[in-house]
Structures are given as C-alpha cells and as structure tokens.
N, C-alpha and C positions, 0 to 999 in steps of 0.2 A: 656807454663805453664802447670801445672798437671789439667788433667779434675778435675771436681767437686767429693768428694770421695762419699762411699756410694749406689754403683752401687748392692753391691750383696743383702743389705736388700730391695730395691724397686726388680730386679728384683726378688729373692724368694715370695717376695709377690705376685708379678702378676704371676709366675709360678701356685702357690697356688691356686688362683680365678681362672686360667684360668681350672687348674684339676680338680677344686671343678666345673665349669661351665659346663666340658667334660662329668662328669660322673653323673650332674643331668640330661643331656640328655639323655644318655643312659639311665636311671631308666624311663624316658617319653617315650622312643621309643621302653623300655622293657612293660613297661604300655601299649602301644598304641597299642603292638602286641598280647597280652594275652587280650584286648578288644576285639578283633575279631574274634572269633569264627568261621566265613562265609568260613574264608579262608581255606577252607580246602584242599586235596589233588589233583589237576584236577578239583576245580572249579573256579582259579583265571583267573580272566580276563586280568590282566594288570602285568607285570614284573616292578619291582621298582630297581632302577638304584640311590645310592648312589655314589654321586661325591662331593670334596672337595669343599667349599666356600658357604657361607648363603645367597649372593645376587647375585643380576641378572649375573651382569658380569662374576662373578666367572663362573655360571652357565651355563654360555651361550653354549660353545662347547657341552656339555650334552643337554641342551634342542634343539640344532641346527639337533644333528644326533638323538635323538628323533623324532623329530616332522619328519625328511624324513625318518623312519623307521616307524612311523607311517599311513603314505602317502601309503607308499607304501603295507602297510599290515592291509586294514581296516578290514578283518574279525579278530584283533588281532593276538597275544596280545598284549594290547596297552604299551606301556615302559613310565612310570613316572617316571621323577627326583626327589632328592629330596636331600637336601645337609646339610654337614655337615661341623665341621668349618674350615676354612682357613688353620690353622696350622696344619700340618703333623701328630707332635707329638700328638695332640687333636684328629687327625680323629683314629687314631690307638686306642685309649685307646675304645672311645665309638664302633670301628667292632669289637676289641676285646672280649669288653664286651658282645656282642650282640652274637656273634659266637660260644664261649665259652658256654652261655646258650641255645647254638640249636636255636635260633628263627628262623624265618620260612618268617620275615618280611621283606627280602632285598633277591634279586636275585643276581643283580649286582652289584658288586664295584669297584671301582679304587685302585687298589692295589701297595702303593709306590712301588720303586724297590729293596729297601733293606728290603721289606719284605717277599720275596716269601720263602723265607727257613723255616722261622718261622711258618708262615700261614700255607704251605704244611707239614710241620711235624705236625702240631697238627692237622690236617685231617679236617681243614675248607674251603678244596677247590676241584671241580670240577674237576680231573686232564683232560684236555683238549688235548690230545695224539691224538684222533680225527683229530683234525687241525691243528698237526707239519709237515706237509705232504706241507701242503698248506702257511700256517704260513712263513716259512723254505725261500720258492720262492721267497716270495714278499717280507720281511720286511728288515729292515737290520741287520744285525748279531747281531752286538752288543743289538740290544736292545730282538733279542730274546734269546739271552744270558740269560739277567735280567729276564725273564722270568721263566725260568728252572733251575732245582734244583734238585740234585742228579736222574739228565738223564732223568728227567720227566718235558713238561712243562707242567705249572699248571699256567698259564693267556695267554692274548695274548698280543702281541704289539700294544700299544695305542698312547703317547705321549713319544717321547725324549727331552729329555734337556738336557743342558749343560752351565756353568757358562760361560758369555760371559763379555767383556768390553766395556762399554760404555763411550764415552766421549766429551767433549763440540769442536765439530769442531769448530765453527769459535774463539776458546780460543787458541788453538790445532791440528800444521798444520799437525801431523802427530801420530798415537797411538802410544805409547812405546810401548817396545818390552823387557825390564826389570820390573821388580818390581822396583831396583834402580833407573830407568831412568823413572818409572812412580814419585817416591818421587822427584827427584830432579824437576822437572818440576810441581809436584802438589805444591811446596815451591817457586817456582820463580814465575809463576800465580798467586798463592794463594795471592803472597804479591801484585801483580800487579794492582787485584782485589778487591782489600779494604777489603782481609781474606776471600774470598770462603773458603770454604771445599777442601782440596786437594782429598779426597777419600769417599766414603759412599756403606755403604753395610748393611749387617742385623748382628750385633753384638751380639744381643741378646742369653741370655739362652737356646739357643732350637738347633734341627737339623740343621737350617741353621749355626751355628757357626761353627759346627763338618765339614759339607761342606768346608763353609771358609779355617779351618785351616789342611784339607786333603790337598787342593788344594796347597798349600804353604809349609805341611812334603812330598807329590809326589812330588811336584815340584824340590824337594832339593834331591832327589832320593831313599828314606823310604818309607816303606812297613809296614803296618801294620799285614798282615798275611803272611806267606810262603806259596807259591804254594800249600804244604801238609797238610795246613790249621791250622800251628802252628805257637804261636806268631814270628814276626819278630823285628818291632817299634825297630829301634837304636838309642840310646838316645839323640846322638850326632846331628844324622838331627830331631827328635822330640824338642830337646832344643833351638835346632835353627830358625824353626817354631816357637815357643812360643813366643822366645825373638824378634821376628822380629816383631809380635800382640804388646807385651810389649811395643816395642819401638814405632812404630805406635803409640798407644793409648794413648804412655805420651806426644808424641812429638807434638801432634794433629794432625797428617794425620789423622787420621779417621776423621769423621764428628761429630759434638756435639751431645752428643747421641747416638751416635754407641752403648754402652755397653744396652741400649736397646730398638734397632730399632730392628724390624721382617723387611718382604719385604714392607708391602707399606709402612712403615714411612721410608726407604730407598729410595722407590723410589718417593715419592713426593717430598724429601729431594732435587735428583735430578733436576724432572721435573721443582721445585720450581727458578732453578738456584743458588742451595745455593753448590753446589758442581761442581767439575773439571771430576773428574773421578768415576768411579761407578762400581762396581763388581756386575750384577744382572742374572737372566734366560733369555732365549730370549721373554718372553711374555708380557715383558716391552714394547718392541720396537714398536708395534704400539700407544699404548699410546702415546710414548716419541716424536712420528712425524707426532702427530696429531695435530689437532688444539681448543682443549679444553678449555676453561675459565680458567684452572688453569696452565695449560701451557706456560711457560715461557722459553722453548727451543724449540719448532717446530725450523726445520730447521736447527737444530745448533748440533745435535745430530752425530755422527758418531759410529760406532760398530767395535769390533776386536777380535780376541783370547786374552786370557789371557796372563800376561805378564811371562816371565819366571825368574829365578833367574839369577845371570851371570855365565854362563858355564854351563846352563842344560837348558832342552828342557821346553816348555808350558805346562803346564796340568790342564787339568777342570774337575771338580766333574762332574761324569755323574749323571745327573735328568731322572726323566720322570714316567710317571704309566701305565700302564699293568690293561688291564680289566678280572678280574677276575669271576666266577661263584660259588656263595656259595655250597658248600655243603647240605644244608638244605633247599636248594631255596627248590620247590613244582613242578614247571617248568625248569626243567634243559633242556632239548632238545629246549624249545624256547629261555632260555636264552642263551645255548649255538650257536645258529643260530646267535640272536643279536650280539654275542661278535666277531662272523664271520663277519658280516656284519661292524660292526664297525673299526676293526681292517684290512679288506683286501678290503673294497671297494677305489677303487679310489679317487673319489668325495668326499666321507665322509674325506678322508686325508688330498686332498687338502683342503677342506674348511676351517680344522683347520690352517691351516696355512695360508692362505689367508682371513680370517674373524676374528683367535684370536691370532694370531703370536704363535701358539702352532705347535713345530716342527713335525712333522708328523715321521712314525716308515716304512712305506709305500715307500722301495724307488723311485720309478715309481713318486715320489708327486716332489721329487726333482731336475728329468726331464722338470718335466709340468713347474714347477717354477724357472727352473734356472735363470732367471733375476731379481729372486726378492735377492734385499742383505744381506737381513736376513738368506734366503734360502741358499743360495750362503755362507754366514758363516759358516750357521752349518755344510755344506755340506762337510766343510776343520774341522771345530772341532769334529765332533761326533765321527768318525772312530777312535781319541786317547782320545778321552773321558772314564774316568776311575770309574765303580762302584765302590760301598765299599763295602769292603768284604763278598761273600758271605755265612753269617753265622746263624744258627738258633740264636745267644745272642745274635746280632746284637743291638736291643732295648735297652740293659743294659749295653753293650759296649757304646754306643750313650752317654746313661745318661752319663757316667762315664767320657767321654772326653768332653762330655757340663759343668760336673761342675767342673774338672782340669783344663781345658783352661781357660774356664770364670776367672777363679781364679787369673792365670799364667798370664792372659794378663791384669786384671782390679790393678794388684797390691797386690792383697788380699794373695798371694803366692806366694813363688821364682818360677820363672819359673823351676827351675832345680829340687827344691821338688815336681813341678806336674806332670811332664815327670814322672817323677822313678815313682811316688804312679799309676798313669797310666799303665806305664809297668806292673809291679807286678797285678794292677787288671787285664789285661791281660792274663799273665801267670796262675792266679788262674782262670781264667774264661776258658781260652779256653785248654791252655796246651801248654806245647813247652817253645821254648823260652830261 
C-alpha cells in the first residue's frame, strides 16, 4: 500500500526549525566571540577545534585526539572541542556564517569533503601546501584528492567514508550483490517476518538523500559533471534513479519513515530489528555489534559493498572530512602543527578506527588493522569510492537535487518533471550541457 501522504509539509517544516535552530547559533557564537576581547593576536592559550555532533559520542574522536595532543604538549597550546550540530547541511550554514564575518573564534574545523572548492575560493582557508609533501606519503589518494582544489590542498586528510550495506546475518545467508536481488529477498523475509522493513536508510530532505540517490544515478552509469567540469546528468539514467526511489517508497521497501529518517532514526530503525537491510556509513558498525540495552541485533549483523544494478559495477558515495585551518585563526603555525599531528600520526588513525569505527585516511592504519572486518571492507570499497563533484555551487546544486528527488520519489512529482527541472538548473548553474 501507498505510505501515509504529506511527507513534504512535515518535512519543510522541520527543515525550517532545524535553519532557524543553525543560525540562532551562529548569532550566540557570533555573540560569544565579539564578547571577548582577551583574545587577541599571540595571546591565545588554547586552539578551538569545531567538529560535528552536540553530544559526547559525536564527540568522542575530537576529544580522544585532543586530550593525546594535549598530553603530549603541556607547555600548550591546549585544543578544546567544541561541536556543532549533527547534520552536515546545519554545520555549513553556522562555519559559513562565522567565516564570512572574519571571526577569530575557531581555529579548527572539519571540513566536509564537498566542500573544499567553496571554502578555498572564498579565502576562508589556511592553504596547507606546507604538508602536501608529507600528506602525499601517507594517506590514501582518494581522500587527498577531496582535499585539493584547483592544485592547492587547502585541509588535510581526516576521516574516509563510504556508504556500506548492512544486513541481518542470521535472516541472510549471504549479502546481495543486486539492488534487484537485495528487493526480492527484503519481500520474501519481510513476509517471513511478520513485515520487517525490507530496507532503511536516511530518506530525509537533506544531504544524505543527494548521497542516496548519486549512489543509485553512478550506479546505472551517469555522471553528473564532465571531466571539463560541464553539466553531463543524462536524463535517461537520472529518470531511472528517481523511478527506482519511486518505486521503493510506494512499494514499501523502504522502511516506515524513510521520507524522513536522517542517520540515527535509520539506524536505530535497524539496531531496533525492525529492518532486513540498511544502507548506512561505516561508524554504525560498532554500535550495531555491541552489546547495548537497545540493541536487538548484536551478533546478527553482517557488512558488504553496496549492491549494484544488474550489468554494472557497485558504487558508493565517497564520505569523510578533512581538517581544515581557518584563515582568521590568531594561531596558524600551532594550528597548522595540530592538523599535522592529527591527520599523519599513526596512533591518532588507528584509534579512530579502533575506538569509533571512523575509517581512517592514514594508509599504514589499514596494515595495523587488517583483521578487523570493518577495516578489511573499506579496504576493497574506498579506492572506487566516488566524490561529488568537485565544484565551488556544490551547496545549491545539493539543495536543488534534495528538493527534485525528495519530490520525484515522495510522489509530489513525476519523476520525469524532476530530472528535466534538475537538468536545466544544472545547465543554468554550472554551464555545458
């Protein structure tokens, strides 16, 4: 049966709160830094290191390679955390806002990876040419790729990601290797099971959908820019993409909800046991095989590449962030040390990955850890792992395909009217085509 309708007035509304919630922080953290006076040129004590997520957990990887950079450097200066919200799209608006006014009050940030073209053109970043010497040696291509941006890098490698499949082993002797062959097996389960969820993932209005439905127009062999950096998007694998969400979302493979789950109400959806299969990042996976109170899969969990279409190859949205140095910081030389330290120490890579299942950028981490099977996944998915284009519109590109798709798969639009209106914003935005 058709989900429940009325998908796009709930989520505009929580889009709205969540912009209106982004940018009264920013006005507090614009507030917070014109309060301070002290801070002036050569007399901060302490480097402030903005990283995504408001609670601990989020947190954790930042205050872990804190607190051993702290350790290790008591004459300073010391690096404080300090976070901001969960959602990608939310952390952008409030560094935006904050950069754009010169402030003086973040050294450090995590800078997603589709946004280094933008950040580096409007001259809010540190360019780091310094440590492409070094950088170069150690990490792995791809992700210092994401990094650089018309032959300058401007971050360094932090974390990699890449959309991985998760799914219920002991439901599930073996992962599919289709998208068709994950549906027909999430519908013969699903009924098995008194109606699980065949599938669940982050449907919602936001960057994660754009993710989603790259991974499923690559998949099908569409391109959304040409090598020359001019539109490409053929409508035929774009419409095909769409209708394939469509058809998902009416048929219920997705999970109740989808239209708008972000990641954790996707992946509690999972842990919960209320779904088969799961589309998520790798930093789910230790949650998912541990032993939690709310945890209702320990043990039953299994990992894989994503599935492919039939007659073309796998592909997964490359994730991950890149530690950047403000332009405006006060301390560039220590924060640029920090972002050395962070990004090419050993220890500090492994740990992420062994403490918060966050893929490390550090190949050498992948040696130490080849027996772990996390490791050991990304190790086969990252190298065809696919950024999104590198482009300074990138952000308003994003918008544009969060709210065509959204549209094309909830119903609210032909899927073949959202494709074209996409195209064409495209083509007026970038050129080509």
């Amino acid at each position: 049966s058709e989900p429940a309708p009325q998908p796009e007035l709930d989520m505009s509304q929580g889009v709205q709160v969540s912009r209106r919630a982004a940018l009264a922080t920013a006005a507090a953290l614009i507030a917070t830094a014109c309060a301070h006076p002290a801070r002036r040129a050569g007399s901060r004590a302490e480097l402030v290191w903005v990283t995504g997520g408001l609670n601990a957990g989020d947190q954790g990887p930042a205050r872990d390679i804190a607190a051993r950079w702290n350790r290790l450097h008591p004459a300073g200066p010391v690096v404080r955390v300090e976070g901001l919200s969960p959602a990608a799209d939310e952390q952008r608006q409030v560094l935006a806002l904050e950069l754009n006014a010169g402030l003086s009050n973040v050294d450090i940030f995590e800078l997603d990876i589709d946004w280094t073209a933008e950040f580096a053109q409007r001259e809010w970043l540190v360019d780091l040419q310094e440590l492409r010497s070094e950088v170069e040696q150690v990490s792995l291509p791809g992700s210092v790729q994401t990094a650089t941006w018309d032959g300058t890098l401007w971050a360094a490698p932090y974390t990699a990601d890449a959309g991985i499949l998760y799914y219920r082993s002991d439901l599930v002797s073996t992962a599919p290797t289709t998208w068709e062959e994950l549906i027909e097996v999430g519908r013969r389960v699903s009924a098995e099971q008194n109606g699980m969820a065949p599938f669940v993932a982050d449907g919602a209005q936001y960057e994660g959908l754009v993710l989603q439905y790259l991974e499923y127009f690559w998949g099908l062999g569409g391109n959304v820019l040409s090598s020359d950096g001019s539109v490409s998007f053929p409508l035929d694998k774009a419409l095909q993409a769409a209708e394939f969400m469509r058809t998902a979302f009416r048929e219920g493979i997705y999970a109740p909800g989808f239209n708008t789950m972000k990641l954790d109400q996707a992946s509690s959806t999972f842990e919960s046991g209320e779904a088969i299969f799961m589309r998520l990042w790798p930093y789910a996976y230790r949650n998912m095989t541990g032993g939690g109170p709310d945890n209702q899969v320990a043990g039953k969990v299994g990992i894989a590449p994503l599935p492919a279409f039939a007659g073309h190859g796998p592909v997964a949205a490359r994730g991950g962030q890149n530690l950047a140095v403000s332009a405006f910081s006060r301390n560039v030389s220590a924060a640029v040390e920090f972002v050395r330290f962070a990004s090419t120490s050993r220890e500090v890579q492994r740990g992420l990955a062994e403490r918060h299942s966050r893929a490390p950028t550090l190949a050498a981490a992948y040696h130490d850890l080849r027996d772990d099977p996390l490791m050991m996944l990304l190790a086969r998915v990252l190298p065809t792992a696919r950024p999104r284009p590198a482009t300074t519109a990138w952000s308003v590109i994003s918008e544009e395909i969060q709210q065509q798709i959204f549209a094309a798969y909830t119903g609210v639009e032909e899927p073949g009217v959202a494709v074209g209106n996409l195209r064409r914003f495209l083509v007026a935005t970038v050129g080509g085509g």
